[in-house]
C-alpha positions in Angstrom: 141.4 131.7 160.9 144.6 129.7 162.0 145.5 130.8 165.5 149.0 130.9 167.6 147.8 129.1 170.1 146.8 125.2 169.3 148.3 123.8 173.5 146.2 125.6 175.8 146.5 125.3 179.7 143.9 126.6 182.5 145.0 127.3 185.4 141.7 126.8 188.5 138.9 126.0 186.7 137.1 125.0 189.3 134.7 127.7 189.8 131.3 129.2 188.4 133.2 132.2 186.9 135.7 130.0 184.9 133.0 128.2 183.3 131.6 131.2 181.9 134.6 132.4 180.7 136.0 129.3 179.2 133.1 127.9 177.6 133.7 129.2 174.3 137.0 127.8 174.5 136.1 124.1 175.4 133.5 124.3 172.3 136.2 125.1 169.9 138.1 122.2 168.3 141.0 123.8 167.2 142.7 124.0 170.9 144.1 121.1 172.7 142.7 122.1 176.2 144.5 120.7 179.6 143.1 121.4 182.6 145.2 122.1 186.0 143.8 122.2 189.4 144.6 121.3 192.9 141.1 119.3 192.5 141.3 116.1 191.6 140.5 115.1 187.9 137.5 113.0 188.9 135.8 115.7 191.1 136.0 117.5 187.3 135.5 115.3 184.8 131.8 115.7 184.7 132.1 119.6 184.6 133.7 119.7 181.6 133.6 118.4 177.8 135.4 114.7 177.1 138.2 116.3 174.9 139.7 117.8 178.1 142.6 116.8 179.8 143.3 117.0 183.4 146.1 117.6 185.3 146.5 117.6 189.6 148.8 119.7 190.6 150.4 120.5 194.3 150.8 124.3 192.6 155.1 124.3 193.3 157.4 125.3 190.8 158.0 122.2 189.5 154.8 120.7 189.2 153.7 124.0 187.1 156.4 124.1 185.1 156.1 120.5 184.0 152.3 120.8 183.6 153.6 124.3 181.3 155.8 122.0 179.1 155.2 122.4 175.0 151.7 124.7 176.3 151.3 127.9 173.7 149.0 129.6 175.8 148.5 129.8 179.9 145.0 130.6 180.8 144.9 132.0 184.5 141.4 131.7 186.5 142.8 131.7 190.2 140.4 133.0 192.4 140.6 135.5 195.3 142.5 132.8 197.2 145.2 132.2 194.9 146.3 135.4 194.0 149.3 135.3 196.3 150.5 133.0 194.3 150.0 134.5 190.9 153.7 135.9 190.5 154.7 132.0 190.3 152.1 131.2 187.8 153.3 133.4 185.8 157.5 132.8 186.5 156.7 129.3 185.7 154.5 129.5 182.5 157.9 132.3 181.1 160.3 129.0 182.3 158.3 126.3 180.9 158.5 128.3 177.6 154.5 129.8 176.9 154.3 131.9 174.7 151.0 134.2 176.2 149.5 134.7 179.7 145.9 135.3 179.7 145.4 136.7 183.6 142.9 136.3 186.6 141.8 140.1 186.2 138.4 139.4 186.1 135.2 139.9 187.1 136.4 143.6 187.4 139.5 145.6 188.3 139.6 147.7 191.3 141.4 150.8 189.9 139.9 153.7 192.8 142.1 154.0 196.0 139.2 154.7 198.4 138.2 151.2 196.7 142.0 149.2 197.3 141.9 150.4 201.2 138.1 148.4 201.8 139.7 144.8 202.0 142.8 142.6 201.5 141.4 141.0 198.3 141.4 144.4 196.2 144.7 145.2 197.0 146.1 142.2 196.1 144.5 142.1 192.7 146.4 145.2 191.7 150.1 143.9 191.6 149.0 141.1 189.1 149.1 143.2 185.8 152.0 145.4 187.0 153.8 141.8 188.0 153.2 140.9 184.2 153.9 143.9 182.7 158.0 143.7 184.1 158.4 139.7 182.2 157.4 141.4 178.5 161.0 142.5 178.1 161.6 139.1 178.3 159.6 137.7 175.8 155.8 137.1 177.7 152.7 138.7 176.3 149.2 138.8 177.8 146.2 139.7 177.8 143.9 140.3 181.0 140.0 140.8 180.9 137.9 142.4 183.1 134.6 141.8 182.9 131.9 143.2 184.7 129.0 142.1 186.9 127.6 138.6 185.3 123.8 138.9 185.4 122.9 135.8 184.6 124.8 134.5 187.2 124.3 137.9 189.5 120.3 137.2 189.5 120.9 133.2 190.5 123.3 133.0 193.4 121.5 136.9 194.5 124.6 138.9 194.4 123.1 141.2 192.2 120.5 141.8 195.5 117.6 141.0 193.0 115.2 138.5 194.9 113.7 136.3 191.9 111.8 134.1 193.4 110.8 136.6 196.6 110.1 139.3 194.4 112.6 141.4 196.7 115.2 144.1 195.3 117.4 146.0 197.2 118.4 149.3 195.6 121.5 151.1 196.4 121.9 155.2 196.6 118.3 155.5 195.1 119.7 153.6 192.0 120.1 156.4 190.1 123.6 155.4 188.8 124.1 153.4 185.9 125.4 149.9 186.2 127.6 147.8 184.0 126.5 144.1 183.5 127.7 141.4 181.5 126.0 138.6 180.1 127.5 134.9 180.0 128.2 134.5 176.7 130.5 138.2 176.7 133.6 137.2 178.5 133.3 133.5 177.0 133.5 135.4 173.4 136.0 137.7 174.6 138.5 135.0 175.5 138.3 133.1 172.0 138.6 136.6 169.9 141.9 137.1 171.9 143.3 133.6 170.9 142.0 134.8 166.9 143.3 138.1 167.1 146.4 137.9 169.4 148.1 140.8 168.2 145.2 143.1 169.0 145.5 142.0 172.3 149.3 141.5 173.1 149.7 143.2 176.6 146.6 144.8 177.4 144.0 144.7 179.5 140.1 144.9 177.9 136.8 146.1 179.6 134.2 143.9 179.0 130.2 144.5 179.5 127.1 143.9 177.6 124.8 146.8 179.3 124.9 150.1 180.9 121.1 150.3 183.1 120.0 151.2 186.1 118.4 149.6 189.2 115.0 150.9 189.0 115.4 150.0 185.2 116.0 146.6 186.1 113.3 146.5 188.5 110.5 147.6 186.2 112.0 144.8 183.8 111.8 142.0 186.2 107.9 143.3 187.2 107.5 143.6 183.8 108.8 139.8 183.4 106.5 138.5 186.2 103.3 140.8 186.0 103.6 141.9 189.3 105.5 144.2 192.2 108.0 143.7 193.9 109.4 144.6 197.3 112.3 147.3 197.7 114.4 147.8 200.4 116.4 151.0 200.1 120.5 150.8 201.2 123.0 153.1 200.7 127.0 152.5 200.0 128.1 154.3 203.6 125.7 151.9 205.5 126.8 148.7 203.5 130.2 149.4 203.8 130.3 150.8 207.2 128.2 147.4 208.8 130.6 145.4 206.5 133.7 146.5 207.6 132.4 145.8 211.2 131.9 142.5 210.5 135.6 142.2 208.6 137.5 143.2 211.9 135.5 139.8 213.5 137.2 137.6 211.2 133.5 137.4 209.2 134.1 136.8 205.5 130.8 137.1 204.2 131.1 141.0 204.3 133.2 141.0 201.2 130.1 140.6 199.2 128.8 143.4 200.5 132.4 145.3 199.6 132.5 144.1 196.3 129.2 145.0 195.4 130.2 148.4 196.7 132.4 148.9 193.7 129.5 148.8 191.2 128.0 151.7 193.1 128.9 155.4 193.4 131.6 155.7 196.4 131.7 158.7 198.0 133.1 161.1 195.8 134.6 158.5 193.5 133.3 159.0 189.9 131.3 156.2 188.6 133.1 153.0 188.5 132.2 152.3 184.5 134.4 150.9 181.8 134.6 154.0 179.5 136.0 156.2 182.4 138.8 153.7 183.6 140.3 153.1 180.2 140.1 153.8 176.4 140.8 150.0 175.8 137.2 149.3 176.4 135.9 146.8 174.2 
């Protein structure tokens, strides 16, 4: 299938969540891929496939909108650091002339307002869709993608709290709830149907997850796995986020792992956080 897009720029690409949702992309040989990142191109070379280009950019106007030149498609994987800046992404992609904006939505959007008063970094993610949404009058599309919880990378750097090689997992509110995850190869496959099928996916945002399961449902899987039992220590949401928040008004960071994991749990009274109830554009 012949696609719109043949000039394709990514924007970051620097972290573990890009990889997994680019890799698709950088397997195809139909896109002429260019990378561009405040890193410099030999810190990246060896993270990525020889038919890349690279770019260094000092992120002003215009630096981006000269790395934008004659690009078809923008590819936006700024993490939580960069979203300040994610307005003049995008103002410079519509000047340079791009055609699509694919944004930094993922790994999930925070759509509950209990959820957007927790920390700084969820608030700021919401403007970046509604920021979008005012440049289609003038010609932009886009597409964002929010994926959920990736368990392949969830079970190796322990966010998902499940202790591998410990055989320690720490269950949340009993672990009744279901949980969305998403394997690696989802939001990878996601991003290359978009560039085939553009005009399925011309200003909206898509909900991506492989699996709906539980925690105890996990658990018997991984003991199941191994052939043996594992520890569990029992937490619920209240405790997690009241001990986080403590540590937030030091100046400690780390508690924002403990916040974000929050959002894949029941909050208080806050239905479950789960594709199907935040939109019908769940694919």
């Amino acid at each position: 299938m012949t696609s719109l897009f043949k000039n394709v720029t990514i924007v970051g690409a620097s972290g573990s969540i890009d990889n997994i949702l680019l890799d698709g992309l950088f397997a195809s040989s139909q896109f002429n891929i260019t990378i561009v990142s405040r890193v410099s191109p030999n810190k990246l070379k060896a993270l990525f496939p020889q038919n890349v280009a690279f770019l260094e950019s000092d992120f002003s106007k215009v630096g981006l909108e000269a790395a934008f030149k004659n690009q078809d498609l923008v590819i936006s994987t700024v993490g939580a650091m960069g979203f300040r800046q994610h307005e003049k992404v995008v103002d410079a992609a519509m000047h340079a002339g791009v055609k699509w904006f694919i944004l930094s939505e993922y790994p999930n959007d925070i759509p509950a307002d209990p959820i957007l008063g927790l920390f700084e970094f969820f608030r700021e993610k919401t403007p970046m869709v509604c920021y979008v949404q005012t440049k289609e009058a003038e010609g932009l599309s886009w597409t964002a993608i929010a994926a959920s919880g990736t368990f392949d990378c969830g079970l190796r750097n322990k966010f998902l709290e499940f202790d591998v090689a410990n055989r320690a997992a720490t269950i949340w509110n009993g672990g009744d709830k279901n949980r969305e995850i998403t394997y690696k190869k989802e939001p990878t496959q996601s991003v290359v149907s978009i560039l085939q099928h553009p005009e399925e996916a011309r200003n909206r945002c898509y909900y991506v997850h492989s699996v709906e399961i539980t925690q105890p449902e996990m658990l018997a899987a991984m003991e199941r796995a191994q052939e043996a039992k594992w520890t569990i220590v029992d937490t619920t949401t209240d405790t997690q986020v009241g001990e986080a928040s403590k540590k937030l008004e030091t100046g400690d960071a780390s508690s924002a792992f403990a916040l974000i994991r929050a959002t894949a749990t029941a909050f208080g009274n806050t239905p479950d956080l789960d594709a199907k109830s935040r939109s019908k554009k769940t694919v």
